[in-house]
TIVO-2410 file (N, C-alpha, C; in nm, 3 decimals):
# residues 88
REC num residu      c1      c2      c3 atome chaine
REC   1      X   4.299   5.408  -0.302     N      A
REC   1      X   4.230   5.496  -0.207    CA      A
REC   1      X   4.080   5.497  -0.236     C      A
REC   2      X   4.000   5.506  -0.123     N      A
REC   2      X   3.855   5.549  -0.130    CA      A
REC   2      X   3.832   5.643  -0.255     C      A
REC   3      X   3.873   5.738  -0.273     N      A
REC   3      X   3.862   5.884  -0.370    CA      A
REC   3      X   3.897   5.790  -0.515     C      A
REC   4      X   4.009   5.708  -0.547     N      A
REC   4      X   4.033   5.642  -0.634    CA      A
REC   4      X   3.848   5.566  -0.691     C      A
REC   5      X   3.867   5.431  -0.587     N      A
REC   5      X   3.752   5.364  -0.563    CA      A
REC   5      X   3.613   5.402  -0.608     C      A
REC   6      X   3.591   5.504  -0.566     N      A
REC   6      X   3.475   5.591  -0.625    CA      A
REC   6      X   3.445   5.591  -0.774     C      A
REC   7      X   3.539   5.632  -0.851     N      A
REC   7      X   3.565   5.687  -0.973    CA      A
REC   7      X   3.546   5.549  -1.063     C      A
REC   8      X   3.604   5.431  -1.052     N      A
REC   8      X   3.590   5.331  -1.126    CA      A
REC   8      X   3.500   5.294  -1.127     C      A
REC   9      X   3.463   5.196  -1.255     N      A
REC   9      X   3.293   5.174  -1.303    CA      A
REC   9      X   3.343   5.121  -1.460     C      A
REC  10      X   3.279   5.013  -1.472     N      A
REC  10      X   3.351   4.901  -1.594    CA      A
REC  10      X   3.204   4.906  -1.636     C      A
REC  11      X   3.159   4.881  -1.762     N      A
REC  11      X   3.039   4.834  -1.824    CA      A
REC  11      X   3.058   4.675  -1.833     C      A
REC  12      X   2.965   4.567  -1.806     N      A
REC  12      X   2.951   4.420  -1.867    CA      A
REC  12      X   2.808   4.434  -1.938     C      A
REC  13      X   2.812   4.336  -2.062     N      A
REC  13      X   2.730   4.283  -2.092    CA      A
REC  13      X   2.636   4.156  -2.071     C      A
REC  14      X   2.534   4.150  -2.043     N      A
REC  14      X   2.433   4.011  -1.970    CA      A
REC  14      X   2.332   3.994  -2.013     C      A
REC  15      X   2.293   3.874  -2.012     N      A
REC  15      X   2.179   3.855  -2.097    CA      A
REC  15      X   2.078   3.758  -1.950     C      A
REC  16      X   1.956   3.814  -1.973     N      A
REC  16      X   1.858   3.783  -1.858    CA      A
REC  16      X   1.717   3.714  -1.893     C      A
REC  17      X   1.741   3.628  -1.819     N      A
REC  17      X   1.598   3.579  -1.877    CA      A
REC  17      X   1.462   3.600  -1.825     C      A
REC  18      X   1.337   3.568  -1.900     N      A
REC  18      X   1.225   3.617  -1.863    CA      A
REC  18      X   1.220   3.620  -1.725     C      A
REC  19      X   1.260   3.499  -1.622     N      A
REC  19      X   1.278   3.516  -1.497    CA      A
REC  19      X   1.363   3.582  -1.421     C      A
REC  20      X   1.406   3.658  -1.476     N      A
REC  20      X   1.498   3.772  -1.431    CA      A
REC  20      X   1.614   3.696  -1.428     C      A
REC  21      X   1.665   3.585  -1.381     N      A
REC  21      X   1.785   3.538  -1.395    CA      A
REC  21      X   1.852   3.582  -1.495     C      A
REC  22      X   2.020   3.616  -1.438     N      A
REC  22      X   2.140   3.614  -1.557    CA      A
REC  22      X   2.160   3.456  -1.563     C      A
REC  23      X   2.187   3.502  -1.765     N      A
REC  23      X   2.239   3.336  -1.820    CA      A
REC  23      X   2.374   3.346  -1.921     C      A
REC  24      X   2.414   3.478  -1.892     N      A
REC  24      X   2.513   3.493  -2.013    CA      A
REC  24      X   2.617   3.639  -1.935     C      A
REC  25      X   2.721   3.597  -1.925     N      A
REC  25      X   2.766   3.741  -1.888    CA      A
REC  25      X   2.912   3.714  -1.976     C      A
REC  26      X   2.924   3.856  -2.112     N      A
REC  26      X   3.002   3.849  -2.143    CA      A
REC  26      X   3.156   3.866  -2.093     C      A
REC  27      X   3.267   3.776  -2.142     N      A
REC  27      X   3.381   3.802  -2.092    CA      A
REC  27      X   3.451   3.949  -2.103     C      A
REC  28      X   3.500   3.998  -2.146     N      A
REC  28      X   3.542   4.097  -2.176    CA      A
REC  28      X   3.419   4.266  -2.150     C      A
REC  29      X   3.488   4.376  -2.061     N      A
REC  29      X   3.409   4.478  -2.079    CA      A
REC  29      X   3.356   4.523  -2.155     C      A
REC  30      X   3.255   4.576  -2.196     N      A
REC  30      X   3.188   4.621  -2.302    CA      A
REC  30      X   3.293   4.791  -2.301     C      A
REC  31      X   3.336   4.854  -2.183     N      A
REC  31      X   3.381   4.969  -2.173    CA      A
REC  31      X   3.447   4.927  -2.003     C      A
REC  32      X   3.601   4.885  -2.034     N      A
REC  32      X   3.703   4.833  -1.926    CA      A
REC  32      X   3.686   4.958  -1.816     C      A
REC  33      X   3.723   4.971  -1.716     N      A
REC  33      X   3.747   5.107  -1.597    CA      A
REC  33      X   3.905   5.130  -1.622     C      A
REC  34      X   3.959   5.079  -1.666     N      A
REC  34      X   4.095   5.135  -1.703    CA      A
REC  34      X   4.153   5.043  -1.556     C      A
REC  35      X   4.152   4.942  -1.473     N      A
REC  35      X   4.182   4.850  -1.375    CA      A
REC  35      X   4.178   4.716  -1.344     C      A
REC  36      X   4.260   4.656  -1.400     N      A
REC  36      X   4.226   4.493  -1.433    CA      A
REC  36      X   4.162   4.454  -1.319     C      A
REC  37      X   4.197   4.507  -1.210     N      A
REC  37      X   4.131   4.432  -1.088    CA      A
REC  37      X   4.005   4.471  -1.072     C      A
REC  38      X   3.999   4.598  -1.116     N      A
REC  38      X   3.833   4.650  -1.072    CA      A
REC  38      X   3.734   4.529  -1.168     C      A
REC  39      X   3.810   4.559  -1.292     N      A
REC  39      X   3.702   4.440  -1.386    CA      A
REC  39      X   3.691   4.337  -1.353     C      A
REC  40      X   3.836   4.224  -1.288     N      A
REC  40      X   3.764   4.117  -1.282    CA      A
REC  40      X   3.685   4.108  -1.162     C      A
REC  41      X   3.704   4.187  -1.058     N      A
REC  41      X   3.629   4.150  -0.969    CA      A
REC  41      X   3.484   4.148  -1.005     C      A
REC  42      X   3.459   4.294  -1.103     N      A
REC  42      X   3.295   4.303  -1.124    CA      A
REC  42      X   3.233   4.166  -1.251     C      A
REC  43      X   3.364   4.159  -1.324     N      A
REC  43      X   3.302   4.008  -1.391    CA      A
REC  43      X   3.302   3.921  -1.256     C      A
REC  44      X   3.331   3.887  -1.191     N      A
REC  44      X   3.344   3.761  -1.087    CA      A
REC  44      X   3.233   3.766  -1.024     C      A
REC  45      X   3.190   3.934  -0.944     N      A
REC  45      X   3.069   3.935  -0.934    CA      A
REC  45      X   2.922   3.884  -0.980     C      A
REC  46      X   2.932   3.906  -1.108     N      A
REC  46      X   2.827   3.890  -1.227    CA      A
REC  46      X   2.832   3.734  -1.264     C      A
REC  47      X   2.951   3.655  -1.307     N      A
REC  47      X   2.983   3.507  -1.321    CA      A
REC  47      X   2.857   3.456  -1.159     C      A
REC  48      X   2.898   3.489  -1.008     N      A
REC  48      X   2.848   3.413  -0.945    CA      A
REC  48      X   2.695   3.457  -0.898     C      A
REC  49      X   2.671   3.579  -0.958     N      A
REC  49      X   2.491   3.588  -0.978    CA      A
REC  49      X   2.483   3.435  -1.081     C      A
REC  50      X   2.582   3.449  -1.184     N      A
REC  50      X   2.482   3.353  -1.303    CA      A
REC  50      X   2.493   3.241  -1.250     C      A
REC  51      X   2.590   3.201  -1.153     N      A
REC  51      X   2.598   3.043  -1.089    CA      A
REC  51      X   2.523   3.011  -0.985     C      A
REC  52      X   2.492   3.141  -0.925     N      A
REC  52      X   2.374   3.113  -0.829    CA      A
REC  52      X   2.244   3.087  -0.837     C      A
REC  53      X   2.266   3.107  -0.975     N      A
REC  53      X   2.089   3.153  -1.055    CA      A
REC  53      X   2.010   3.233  -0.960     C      A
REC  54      X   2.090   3.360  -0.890     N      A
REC  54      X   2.005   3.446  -0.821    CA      A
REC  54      X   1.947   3.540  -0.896     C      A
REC  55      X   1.794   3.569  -0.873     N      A
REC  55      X   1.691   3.676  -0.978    CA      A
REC  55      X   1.732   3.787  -0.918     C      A
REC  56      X   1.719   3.863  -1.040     N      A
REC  56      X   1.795   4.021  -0.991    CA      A
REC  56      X   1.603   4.122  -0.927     C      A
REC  57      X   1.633   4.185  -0.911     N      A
REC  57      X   1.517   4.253  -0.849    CA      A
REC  57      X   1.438   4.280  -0.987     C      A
REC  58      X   1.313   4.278  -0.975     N      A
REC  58      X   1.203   4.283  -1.034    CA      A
REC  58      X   1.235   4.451  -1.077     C      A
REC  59      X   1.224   4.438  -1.202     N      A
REC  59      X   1.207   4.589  -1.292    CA      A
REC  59      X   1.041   4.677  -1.269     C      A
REC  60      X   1.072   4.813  -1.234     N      A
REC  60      X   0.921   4.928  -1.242    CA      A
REC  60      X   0.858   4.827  -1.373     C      A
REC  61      X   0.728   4.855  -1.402     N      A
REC  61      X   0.648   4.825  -1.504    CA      A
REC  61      X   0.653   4.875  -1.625     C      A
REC  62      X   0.681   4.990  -1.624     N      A
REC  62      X   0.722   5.101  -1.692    CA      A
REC  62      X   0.836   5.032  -1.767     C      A
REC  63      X   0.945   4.960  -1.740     N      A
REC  63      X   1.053   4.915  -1.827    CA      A
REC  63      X   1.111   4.809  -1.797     C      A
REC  64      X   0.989   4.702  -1.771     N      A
REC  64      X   1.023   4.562  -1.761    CA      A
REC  64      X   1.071   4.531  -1.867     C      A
REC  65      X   0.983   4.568  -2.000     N      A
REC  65      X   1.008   4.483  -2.088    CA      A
REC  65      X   1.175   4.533  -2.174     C      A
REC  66      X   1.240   4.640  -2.146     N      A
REC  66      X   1.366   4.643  -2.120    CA      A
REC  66      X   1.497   4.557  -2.110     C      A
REC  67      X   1.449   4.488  -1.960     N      A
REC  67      X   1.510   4.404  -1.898    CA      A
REC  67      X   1.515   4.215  -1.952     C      A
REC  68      X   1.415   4.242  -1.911     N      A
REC  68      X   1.323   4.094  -1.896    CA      A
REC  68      X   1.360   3.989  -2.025     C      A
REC  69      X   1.418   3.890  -2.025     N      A
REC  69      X   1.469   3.849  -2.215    CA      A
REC  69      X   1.526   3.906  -2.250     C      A
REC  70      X   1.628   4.008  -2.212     N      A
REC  70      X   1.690   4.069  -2.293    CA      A
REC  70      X   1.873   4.091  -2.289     C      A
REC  71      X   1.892   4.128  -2.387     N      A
REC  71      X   2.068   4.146  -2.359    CA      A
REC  71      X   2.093   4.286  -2.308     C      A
REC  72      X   2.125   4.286  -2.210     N      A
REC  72      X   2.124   4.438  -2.163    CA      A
REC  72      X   2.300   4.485  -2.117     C      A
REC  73      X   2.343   4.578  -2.123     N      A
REC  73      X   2.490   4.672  -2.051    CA      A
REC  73      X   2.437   4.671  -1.868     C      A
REC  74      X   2.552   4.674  -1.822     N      A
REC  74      X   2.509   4.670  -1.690    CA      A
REC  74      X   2.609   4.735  -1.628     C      A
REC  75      X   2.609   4.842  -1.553     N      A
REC  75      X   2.746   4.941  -1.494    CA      A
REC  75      X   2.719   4.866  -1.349     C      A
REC  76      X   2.881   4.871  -1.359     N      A
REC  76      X   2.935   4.814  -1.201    CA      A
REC  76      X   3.055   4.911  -1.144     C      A
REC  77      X   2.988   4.990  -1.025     N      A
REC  77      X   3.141   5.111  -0.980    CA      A
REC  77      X   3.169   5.043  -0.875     C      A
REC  78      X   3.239   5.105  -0.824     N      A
REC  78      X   3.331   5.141  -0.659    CA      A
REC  78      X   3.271   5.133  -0.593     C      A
REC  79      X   3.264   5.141  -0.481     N      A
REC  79      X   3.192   5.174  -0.366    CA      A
REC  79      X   3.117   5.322  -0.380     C      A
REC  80      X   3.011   5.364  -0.326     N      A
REC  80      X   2.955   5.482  -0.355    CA      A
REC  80      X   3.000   5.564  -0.461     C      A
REC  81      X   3.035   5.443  -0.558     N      A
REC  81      X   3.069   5.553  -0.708    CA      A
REC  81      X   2.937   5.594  -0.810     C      A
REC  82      X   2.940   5.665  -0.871     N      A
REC  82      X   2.821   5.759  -0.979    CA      A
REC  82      X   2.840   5.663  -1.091     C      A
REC  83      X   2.735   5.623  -1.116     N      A
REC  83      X   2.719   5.521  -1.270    CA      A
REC  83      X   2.746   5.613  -1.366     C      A
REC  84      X   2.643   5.787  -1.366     N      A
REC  84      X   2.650   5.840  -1.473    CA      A
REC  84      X   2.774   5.865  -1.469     C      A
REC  85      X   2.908   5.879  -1.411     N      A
REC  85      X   3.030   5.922  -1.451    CA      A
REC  85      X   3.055   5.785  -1.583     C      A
REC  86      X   3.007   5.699  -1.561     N      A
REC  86      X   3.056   5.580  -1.677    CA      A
REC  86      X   3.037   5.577  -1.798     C      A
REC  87      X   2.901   5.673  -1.819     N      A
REC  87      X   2.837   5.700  -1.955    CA      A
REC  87      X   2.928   5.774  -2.046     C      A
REC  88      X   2.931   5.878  -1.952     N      A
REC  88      X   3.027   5.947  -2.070    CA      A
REC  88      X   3.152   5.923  -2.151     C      A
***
């Protein structure tokens, strides 16, 4: 269900390069949604950014250097789901 849908939100790990491109997306969740399907879809997602070599949007200035080269967590929900529900 939609109401289900919402609620899920898997953490991956990715590693990005100075050009914003993903070059590394780990297999396994860093923090699963408790839904095999929700995960692989959001790994499958993330796999065909890195095969597309599509650049992810340019980071504020404020916390490029964050991003940019770096290995970063990356939350992936539901459809109009709340990231911060994932943190906790």
């Amino acid at each position: 269900s939609v109401g289900d849908e919402r609620r899920l939100c898997a953490v991956y790990e990715i590693n990005i390069g100075k050009n914003m491109v993903i070059w590394y997306v780990r297999n396994n969740p860093v923090k699963s949604s408790g839904n095999e399907l929700f995960d692989d879809a959001a790994r499958s997602m993330l796999l065909k950014l890195l095969e597309d070599k599509a650049a992810l949007p340019q980071p504020p200035k404020e916390v490029d250097e964050l991003y940019r080269g770096r290995r970063v967590q990356i939350i992936v929900t539901g459809r109009n789901g709340d990231p911060s529900r994932c943190t906790k």
